[in-house]
ChimeraX commands (.cxc) that place a marker at each C-alpha (Angstrom):
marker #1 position -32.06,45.69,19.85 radius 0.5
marker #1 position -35.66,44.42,19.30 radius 0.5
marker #1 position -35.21,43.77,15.63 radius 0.5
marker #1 position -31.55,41.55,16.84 radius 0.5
marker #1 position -33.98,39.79,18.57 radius 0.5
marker #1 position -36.36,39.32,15.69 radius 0.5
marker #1 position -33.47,38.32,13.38 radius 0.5
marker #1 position -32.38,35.40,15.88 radius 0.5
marker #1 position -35.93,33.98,16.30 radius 0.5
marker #1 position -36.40,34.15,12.84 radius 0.5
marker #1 position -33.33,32.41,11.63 radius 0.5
marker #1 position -33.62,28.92,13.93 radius 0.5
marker #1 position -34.80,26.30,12.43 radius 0.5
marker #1 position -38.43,24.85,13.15 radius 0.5
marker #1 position -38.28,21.19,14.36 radius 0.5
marker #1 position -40.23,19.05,11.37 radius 0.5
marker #1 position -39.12,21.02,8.44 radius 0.5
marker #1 position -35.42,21.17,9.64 radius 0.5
marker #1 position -35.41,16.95,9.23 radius 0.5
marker #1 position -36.09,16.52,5.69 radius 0.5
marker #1 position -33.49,19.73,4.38 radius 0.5
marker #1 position -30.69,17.59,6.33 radius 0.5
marker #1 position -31.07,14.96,4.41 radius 0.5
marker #1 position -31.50,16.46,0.84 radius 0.5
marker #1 position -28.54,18.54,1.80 radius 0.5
marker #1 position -26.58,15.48,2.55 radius 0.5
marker #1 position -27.61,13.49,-0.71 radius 0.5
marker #1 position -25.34,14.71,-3.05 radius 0.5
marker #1 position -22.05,14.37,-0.42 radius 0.5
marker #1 position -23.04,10.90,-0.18 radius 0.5
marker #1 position -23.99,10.04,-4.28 radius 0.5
marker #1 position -20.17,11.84,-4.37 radius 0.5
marker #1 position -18.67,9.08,-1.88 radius 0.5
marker #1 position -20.94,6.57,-3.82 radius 0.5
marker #1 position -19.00,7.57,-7.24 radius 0.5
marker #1 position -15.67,7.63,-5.93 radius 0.5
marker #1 position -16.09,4.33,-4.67 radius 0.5
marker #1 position -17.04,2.56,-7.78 radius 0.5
marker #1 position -15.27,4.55,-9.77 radius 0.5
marker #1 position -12.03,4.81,-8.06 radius 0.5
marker #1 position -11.63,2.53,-4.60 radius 0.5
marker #1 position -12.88,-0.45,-5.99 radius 0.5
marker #1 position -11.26,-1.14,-9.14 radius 0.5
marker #1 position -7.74,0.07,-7.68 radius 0.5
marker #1 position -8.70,-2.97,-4.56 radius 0.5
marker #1 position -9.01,-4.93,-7.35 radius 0.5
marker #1 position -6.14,-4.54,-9.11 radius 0.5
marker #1 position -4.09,-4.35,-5.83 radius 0.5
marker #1 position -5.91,-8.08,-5.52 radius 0.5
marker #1 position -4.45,-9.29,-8.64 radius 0.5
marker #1 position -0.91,-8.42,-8.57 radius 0.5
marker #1 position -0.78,-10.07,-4.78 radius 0.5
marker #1 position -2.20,-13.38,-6.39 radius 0.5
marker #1 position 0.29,-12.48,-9.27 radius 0.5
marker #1 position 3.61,-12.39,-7.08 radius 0.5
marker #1 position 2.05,-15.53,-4.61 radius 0.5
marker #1 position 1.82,-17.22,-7.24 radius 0.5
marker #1 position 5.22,-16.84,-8.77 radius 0.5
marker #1 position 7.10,-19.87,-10.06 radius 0.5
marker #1 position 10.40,-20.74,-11.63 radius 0.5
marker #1 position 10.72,-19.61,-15.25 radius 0.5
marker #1 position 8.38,-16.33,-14.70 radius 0.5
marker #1 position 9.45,-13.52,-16.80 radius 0.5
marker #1 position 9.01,-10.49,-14.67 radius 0.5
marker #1 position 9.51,-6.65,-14.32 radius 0.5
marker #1 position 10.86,-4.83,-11.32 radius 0.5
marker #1 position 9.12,-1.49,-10.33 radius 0.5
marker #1 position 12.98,-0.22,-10.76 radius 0.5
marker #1 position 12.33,-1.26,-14.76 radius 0.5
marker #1 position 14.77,-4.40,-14.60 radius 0.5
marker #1 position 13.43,-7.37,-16.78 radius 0.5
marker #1 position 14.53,-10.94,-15.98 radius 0.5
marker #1 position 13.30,-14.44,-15.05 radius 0.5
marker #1 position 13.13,-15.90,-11.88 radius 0.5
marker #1 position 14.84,-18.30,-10.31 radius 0.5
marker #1 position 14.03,-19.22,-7.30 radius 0.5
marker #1 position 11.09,-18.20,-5.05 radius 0.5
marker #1 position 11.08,-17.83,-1.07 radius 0.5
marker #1 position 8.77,-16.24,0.88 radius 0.5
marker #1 position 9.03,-12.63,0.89 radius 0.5
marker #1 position 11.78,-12.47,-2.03 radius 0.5
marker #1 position 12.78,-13.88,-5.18 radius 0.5
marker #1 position 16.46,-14.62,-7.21 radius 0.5
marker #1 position 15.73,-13.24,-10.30 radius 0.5
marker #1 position 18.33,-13.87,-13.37 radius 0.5
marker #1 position 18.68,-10.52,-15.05 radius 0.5
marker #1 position 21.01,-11.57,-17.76 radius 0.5
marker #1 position 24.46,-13.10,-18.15 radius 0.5
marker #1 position 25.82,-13.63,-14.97 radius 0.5
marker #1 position 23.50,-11.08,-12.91 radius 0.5
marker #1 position 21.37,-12.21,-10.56 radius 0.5
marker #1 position 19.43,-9.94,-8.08 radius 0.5
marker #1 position 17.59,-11.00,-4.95 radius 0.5
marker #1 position 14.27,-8.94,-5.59 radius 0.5
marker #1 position 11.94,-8.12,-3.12 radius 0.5
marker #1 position 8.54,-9.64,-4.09 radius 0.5
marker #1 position 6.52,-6.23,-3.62 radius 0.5
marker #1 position 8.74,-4.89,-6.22 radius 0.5
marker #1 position 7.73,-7.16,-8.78 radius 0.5
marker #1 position 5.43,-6.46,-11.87 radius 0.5
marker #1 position 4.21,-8.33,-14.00 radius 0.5
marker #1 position 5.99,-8.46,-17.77 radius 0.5
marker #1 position 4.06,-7.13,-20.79 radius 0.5
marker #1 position 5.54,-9.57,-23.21 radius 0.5
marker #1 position 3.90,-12.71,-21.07 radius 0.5
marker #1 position 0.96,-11.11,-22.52 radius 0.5
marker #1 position -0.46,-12.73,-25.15 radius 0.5
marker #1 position -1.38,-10.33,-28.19 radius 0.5
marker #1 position -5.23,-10.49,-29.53 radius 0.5
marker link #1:1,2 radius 0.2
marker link #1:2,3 radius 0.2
marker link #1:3,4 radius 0.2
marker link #1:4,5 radius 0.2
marker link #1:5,6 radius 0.2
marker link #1:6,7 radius 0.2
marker link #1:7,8 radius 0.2
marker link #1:8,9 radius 0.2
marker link #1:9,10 radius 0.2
marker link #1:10,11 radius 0.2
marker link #1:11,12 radius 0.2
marker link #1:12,13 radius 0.2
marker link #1:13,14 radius 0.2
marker link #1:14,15 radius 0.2
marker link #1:15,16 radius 0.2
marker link #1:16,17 radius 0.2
marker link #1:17,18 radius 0.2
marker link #1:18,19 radius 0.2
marker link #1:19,20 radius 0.2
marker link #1:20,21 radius 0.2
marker link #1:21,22 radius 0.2
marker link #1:22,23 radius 0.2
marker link #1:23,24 radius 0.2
marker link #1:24,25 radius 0.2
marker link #1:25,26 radius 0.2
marker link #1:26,27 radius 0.2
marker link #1:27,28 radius 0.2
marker link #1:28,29 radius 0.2
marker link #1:29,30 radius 0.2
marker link #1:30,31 radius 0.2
marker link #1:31,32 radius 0.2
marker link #1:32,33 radius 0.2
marker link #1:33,34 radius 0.2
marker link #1:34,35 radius 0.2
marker link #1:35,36 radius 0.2
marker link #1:36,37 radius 0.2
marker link #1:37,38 radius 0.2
marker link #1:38,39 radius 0.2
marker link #1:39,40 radius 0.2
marker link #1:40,41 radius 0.2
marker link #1:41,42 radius 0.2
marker link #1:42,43 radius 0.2
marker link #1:43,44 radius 0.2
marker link #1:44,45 radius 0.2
marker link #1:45,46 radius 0.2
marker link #1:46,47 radius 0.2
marker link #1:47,48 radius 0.2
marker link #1:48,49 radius 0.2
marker link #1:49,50 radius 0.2
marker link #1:50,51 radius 0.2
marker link #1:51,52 radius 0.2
marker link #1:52,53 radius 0.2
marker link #1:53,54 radius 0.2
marker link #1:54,55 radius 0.2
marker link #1:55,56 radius 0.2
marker link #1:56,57 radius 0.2
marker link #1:57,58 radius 0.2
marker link #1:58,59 radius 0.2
marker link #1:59,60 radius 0.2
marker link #1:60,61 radius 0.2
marker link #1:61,62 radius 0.2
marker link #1:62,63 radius 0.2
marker link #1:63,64 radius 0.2
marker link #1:64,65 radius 0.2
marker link #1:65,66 radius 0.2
marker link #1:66,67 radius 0.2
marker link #1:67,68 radius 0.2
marker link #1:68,69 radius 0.2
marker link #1:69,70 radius 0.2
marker link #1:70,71 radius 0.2
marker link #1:71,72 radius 0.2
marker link #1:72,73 radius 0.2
marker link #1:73,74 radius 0.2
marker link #1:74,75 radius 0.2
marker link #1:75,76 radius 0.2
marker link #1:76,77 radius 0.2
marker link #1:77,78 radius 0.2
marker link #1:78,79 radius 0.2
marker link #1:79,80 radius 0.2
marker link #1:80,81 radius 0.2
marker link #1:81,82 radius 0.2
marker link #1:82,83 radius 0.2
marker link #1:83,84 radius 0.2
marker link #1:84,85 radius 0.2
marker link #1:85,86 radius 0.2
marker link #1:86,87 radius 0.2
marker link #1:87,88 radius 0.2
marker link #1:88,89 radius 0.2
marker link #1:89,90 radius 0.2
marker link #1:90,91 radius 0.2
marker link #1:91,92 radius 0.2
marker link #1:92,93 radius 0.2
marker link #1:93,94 radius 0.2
marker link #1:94,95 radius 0.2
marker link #1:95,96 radius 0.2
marker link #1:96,97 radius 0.2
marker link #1:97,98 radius 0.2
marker link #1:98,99 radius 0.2
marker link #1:99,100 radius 0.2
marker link #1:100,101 radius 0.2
marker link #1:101,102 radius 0.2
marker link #1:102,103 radius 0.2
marker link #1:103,104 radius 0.2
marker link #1:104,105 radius 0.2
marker link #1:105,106 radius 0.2
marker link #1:106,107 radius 0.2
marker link #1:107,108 radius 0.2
marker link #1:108,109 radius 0.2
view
């Protein structure tokens, strides 16, 4: 029983040297969030920014792509939708968070 005691009294922590092992314990969990924020957050709040200014800024004539994989032009624009001509005599009222923009608008370098 006395060594228990020993053990416990022993194993706590003093109270000036406990302070500075918190905080170089915690260093690399932070440099971790640190990395996956500019490494992964940020550039994907990016790109999320430039598809919305993308499809806002949609006009008649725009070639787009659907998520679905359906290529066509559009044809009119309302708010939260657009009539998109998908060839012939086809056209689909497209939800405007379904639109992508199309790779051939692209111009090659």
């Amino acid at each position: 029983m006395n060594s228990y005691l020993y053990f416990l009294a022993m194993a706590q922590p003093s109270g000036a040297t406990g302070s500075g092992n918190a905080l170089v314990t915690l260093m690399p969990l932070i440099l971790v969030f640190v990395v996956f924020y500019f490494f992964m957050i940020r550039p994907q709040m990016k790109k999320q920014k430039e598809l919305a200014n993308y499809r806002n800024s949609l006009k008649k004539g725009d070639r787009v792509v659907t998520t679905g994989g359906i290529y066509g032009k559009v044809l009119e624009v309302k708010d939260n939708y657009v009539i998109m001509d998908a060839g012939g005599d086809v056209k689909l009222k497209v939800d405007k968070n379904a639109l992508l923009k199309d790779p051939t608008d692209i111009e090659q370098k």
